[in-house]
N, C-alpha and C positions, 0 to 999 in steps of 0.2 A: 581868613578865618581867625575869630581869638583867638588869644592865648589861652584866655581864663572858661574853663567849662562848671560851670555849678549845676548838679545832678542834684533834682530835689525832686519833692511830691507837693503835691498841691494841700492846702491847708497847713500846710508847716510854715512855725512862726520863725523857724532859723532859717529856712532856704528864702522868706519873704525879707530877714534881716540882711542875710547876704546879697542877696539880689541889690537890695536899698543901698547896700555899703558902696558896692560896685557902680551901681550909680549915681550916685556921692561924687565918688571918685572920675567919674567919669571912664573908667575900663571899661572898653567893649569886653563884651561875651557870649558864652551859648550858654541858654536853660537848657535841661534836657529832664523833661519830666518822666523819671522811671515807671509810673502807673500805665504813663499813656501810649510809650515807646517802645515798639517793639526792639527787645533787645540791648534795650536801657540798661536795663539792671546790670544785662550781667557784664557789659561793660562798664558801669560803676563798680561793681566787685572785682574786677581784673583790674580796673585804675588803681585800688586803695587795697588792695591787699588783702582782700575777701572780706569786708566789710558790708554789711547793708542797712548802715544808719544813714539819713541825710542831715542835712546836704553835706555833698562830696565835693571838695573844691581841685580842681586840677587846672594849675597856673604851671604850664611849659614842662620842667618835672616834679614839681612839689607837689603835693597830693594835702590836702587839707581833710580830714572829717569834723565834721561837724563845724558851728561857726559859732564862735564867745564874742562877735562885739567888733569884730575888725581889728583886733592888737596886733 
């Protein structure tokens, strides 16, 4: 399994940037699209601290919200 999990929705231009970076990068990982998921969400809001913006980045323990660019 990744390390790296990006919770997004679909039509979001940040979870399609993150997605892009990661594959850039070459990091494996899992989408987990919150719309489609059962269950999704509210594991994204238990990962990130009750948050329910995307995309939600969870690499091992760091928990990312939102995505600015790959910095």
């Amino acid at each position: 399994m990744p390390e790296v999990i990006i919770y997004m929705k679909q039509g979001c231009p940040y979870c399609r940037a993150a997605r892009e970076h990661f594959q850039h990068l070459a990091v494996p990982f899992d989408e987990v699209d919150v719309q489609a998921s059962a269950g999704a969400m509210e594991r994204m809001v238990t990962a990130s601290g009750g948050q329910r913006r995307v995309p939600v980045i969870v690499q091992g323990d760091r928990v990312t919200i939102g995505f600015e660019g790959g910095s």
